[in-house]
N, C-alpha and C positions, 0 to 999 in steps of 0.2 A: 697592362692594357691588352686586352684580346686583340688578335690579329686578327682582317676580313681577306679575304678573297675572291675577285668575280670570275665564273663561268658561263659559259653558254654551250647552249647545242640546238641544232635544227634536225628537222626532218620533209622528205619532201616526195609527194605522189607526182608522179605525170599524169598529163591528160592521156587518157585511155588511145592506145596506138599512136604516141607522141614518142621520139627517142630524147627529146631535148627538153627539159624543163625552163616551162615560161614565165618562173620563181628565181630568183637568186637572191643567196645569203651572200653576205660578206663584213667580215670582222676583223678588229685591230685590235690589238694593247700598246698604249702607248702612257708610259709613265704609269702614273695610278690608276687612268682611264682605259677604260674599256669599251669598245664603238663597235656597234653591231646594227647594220642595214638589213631591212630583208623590201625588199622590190618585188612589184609584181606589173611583169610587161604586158601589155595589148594583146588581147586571143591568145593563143599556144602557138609551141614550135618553134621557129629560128627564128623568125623577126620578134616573138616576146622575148624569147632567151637572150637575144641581142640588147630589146632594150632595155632589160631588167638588168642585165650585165652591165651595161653603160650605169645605168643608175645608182646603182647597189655602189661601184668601185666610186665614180666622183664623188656619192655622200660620204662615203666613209671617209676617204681620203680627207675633203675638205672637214666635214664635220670632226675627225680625230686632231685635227688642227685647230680645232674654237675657230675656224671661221664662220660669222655671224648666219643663221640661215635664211635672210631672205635673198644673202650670198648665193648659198646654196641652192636654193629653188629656182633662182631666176639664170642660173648655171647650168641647170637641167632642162630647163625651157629653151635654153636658148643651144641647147648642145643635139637636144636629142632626134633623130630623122622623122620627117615625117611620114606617116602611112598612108602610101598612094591611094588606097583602097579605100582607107576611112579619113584620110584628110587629117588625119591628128596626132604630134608626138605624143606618144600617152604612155608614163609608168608611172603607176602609184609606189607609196612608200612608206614604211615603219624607219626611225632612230633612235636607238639609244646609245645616247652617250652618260658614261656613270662611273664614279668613281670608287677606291676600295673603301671607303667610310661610307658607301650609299647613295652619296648625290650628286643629283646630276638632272637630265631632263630627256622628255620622249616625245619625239616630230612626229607627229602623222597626217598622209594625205590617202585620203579616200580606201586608206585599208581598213579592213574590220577593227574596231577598237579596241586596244591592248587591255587584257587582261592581269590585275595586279594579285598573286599567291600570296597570302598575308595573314600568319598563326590558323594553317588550316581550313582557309576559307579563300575563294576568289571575291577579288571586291572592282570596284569600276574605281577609274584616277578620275583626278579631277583635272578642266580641261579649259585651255584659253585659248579664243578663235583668234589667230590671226588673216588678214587678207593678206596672202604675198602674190605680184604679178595677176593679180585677178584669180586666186587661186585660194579657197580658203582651208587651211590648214592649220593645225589642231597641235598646241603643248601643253606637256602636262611636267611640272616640277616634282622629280622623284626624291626621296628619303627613306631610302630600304633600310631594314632591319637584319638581324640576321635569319636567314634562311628564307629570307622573302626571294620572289620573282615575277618577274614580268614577262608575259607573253606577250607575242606579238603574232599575226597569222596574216596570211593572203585570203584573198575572198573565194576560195575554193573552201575553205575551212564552213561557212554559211550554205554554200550552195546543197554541200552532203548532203545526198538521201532525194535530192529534191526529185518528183515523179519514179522514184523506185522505192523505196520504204520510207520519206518523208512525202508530203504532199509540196513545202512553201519551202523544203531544208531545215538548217539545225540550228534553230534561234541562238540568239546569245544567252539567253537565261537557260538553254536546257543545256548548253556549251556548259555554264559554270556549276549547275548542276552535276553535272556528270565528272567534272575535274575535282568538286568536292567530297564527291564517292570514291573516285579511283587516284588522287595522287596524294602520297605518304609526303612527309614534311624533308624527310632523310635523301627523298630523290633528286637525281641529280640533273640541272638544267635540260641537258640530252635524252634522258630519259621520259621527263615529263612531255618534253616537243614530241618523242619518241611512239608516247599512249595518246596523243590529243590526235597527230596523226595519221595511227592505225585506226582509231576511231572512226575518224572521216573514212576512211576508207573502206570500214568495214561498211560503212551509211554507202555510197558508192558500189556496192558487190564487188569488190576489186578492181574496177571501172570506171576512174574517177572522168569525172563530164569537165572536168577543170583544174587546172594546176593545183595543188595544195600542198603547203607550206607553214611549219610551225618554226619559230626558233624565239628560243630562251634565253635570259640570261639571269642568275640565281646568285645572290651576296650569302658567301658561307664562312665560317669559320674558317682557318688553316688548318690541315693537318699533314703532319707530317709521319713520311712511310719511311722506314731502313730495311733495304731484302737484301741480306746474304745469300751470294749463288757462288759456293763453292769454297777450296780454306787457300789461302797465299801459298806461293810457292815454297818460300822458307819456313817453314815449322820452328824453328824461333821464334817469330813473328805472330805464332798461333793467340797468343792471350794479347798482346797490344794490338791484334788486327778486331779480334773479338770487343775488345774494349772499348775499340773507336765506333763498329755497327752497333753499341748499347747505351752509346751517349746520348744525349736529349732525350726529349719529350716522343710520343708518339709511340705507333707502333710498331713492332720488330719482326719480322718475316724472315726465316730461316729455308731455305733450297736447295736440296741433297744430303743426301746419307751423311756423308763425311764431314760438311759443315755442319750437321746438327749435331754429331758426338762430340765436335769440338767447340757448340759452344755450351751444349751440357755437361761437361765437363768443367769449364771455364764458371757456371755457375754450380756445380758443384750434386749437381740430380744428372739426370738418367732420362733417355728419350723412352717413351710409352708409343708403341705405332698401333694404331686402328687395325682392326681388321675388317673394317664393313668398306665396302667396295662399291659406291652410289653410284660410278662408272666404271664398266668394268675395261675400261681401254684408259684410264688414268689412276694408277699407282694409288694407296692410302695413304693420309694424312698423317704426321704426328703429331704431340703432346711435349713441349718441354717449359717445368714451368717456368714464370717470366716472361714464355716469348708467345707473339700472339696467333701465330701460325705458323707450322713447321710442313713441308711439303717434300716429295719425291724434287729431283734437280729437272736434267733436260726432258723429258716424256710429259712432266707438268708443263711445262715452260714454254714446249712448242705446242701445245695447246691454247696454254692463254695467250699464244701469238694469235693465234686462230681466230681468237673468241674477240681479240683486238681488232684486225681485219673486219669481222662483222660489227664492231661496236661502232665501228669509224663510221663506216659506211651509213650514207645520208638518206640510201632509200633502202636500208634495209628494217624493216617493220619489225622486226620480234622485237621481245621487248629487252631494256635496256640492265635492269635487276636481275641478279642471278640468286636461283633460289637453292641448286642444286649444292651438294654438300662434300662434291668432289674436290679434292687440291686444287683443281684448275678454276673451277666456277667460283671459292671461295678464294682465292688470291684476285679473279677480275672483280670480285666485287667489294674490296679493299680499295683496288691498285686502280678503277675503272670511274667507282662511285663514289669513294669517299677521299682516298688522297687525294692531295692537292700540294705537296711537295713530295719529290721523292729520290733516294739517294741508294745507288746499287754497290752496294760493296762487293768487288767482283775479283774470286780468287784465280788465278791462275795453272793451280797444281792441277797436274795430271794425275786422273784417277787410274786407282791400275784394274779396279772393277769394269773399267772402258777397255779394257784393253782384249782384242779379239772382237770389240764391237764396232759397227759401224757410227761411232762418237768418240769424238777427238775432240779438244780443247776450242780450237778451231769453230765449231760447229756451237758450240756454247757459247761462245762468244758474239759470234753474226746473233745468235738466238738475242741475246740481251740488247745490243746493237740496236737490231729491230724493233724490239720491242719498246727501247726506249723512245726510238724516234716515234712512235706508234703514239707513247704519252705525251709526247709534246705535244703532237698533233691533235692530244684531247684537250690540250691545254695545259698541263702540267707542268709544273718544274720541276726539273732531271740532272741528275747529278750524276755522275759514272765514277766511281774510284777504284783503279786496278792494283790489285799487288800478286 
């Protein structure tokens, strides 16, 4: 039986000369489920940021607990300050709470209506009114598929464009128009928030008149990543350390000189190195067959730490897909898009080609470190094994 996996990722504009976003994401895994809020406070700036924060944390919390949501609504009503100004505690709100077989279900009050990604095409959920607290509010029963997705957006997302290159903003129908032209099926929840995002923003001049806010979350298969970085200290150990990064399913990532001779070796061929240089500040790629990408060690590595830093990062707009054909762009876009489990076989020995350099075992180490807490923070499962 095929394994699933849920991911998510947002993305988010400020209101133009705002430092504070009047959006907040907030997500949990808890068991099989997966709970992801996204809140959207009153106006901009610190009292939305405040009460999108309040909102965002007590849904998730409560809702990641199955407790019931008229719970929940009437918890937020009765928790949240009110606005001296306008007289009203007021944040709207998206929830999906979903499990790894797909179902689950999605609250919504007064945000823009969630968008379902479904064999290539955006389609509308279907939806049951409830009243809660005098409040009417909107669920819809999910059963995702593989590779399907649910957007969810703040109402900054509608407004784009409006009086600068739209007249009324960006309707829903030309919204799912445009997500049907520009998002591949293979992308990954973070990325799709990533283009619906930039989108808006590009509707905006860079200027957005209103918070704006996308986040995802995508039911995908597993896949599971094995990156050798580097060979065990004992050279004894060379073919049973090889043996254990070549077990199971998935695919096998080899990182530096020295561990690629020793596992082309161990399989019995010979490394082939590129000579084409797509960056000429990150080393070329190798070739050994059986393994499905062979790269330069620490020089790629503090790279793709780099390229992880920007991927994190929730208001950075580039886009999420890496097209480039360097070691570094082709390992984030394994380790970044498509993993979803991953396990670092991490050797120890000192190389003596370091030696005279400013890299020490030391430094390669923090590198991997980093980088793995880097994938957790994407989501990921990490696994570290040192010898």
């Amino acid at each position: 039986m095929k394994e699933y996996c849920l991911e998510y990722g947002y993305t988010s504009c400020n209101h133009v000369g705002e430092e504070l976003c009047g959006d907040k994401v907030e997500a949990t895994t808890l068991g099989d489920y997966t709970t992801l809020v996204l809140a959207d406070g009153l106006g901009s700036g610190v009292k939305a940021n405040i009460l999108s924060t309040l909102t965002s944390k007590i849904l998730c919390t409560m809702a990641s607990n199955e407790i019931d949501i008229e719970e929940c609504v009437e918890t937020i009503i009765q928790t949240l300050p009110v606005c001296r100004e306008r007289g009203v505690a007021y944040s709207t709100f998206s929830i999906i709470h979903v499990n790894t077989q797909g179902e689950g279900t999605l609250i919504e009050f007064d945000n823009p209506q969630a968008i379902l990604y479904h064999n290539g095409q955006c389609h509308d959920l279907e939806r049951e009114e409830l009243l809660i607290c005098d409040k009417t509010v909107y669920r819809s029963q999910l059963h995702l598929k593989e590779d399907d997705v649910v957007i969810v957006m703040s109402d900054g997302t509608i407004h784009a464009g409006i009086g600068m290159i739209l007249n009324f903003g960006w309707d829903r129908e030309a919204i799912m128009a445009h997500l049907n032209r520009s998002v591949v099926p293979t992308m990954s929840a973070r990325a799709i928030a990533c283009l619906f995002a930039s989108a808006c923003n590009d509707l905006y001049l860079d200027k957005p008149g209103d918070d704006t806010t996308v986040a995802a979350v995508k039911l995908r298969p597993r896949l599971n990543v094995n990156l050798m970085v580097g060979p065990p200290v004992d050279k004894e150990k060379d073919n049973f350390y090889v043996s254990q990064f070549l077990e199971g399913e998935g695919k096998k990532i080899v990182c530096g000189g020295t561990s690629s001779q020793i596992v082309a070796r161990h399989l019995g061929t010979s490394v082939k190195t590129s000579f084409e240089f797509p960056d000429r500040d990150v080393p070329p790629i190798g070739f050994i067959d059986g393994i499905d990408l062979t790269t330069e060690g620490v020089i790629t590595l503090r790279r793709l730490l780099e390229l992880s830093e920007r991927y994190l990062s929730v208001t950075d707009l580039s886009p999420k897909t890496f097209t480039k054909r360097d070691g570094a762009s082709l390992l984030a876009n394994i380790l970044f898009e498509e993993a979803t489990h991953i396990t670092f076989f991490v050797g120890q020995s000192v190389n003596a080609a370091h030696q005279g350099l400013p890299i020490d075992i030391t430094m390669k180490l923090k590198l991997v470190e980093r980088l793995a807490q880097n994938l957790q923070l994407m989501g990921k499962q990490v696994v570290l094994n040192y010898d």
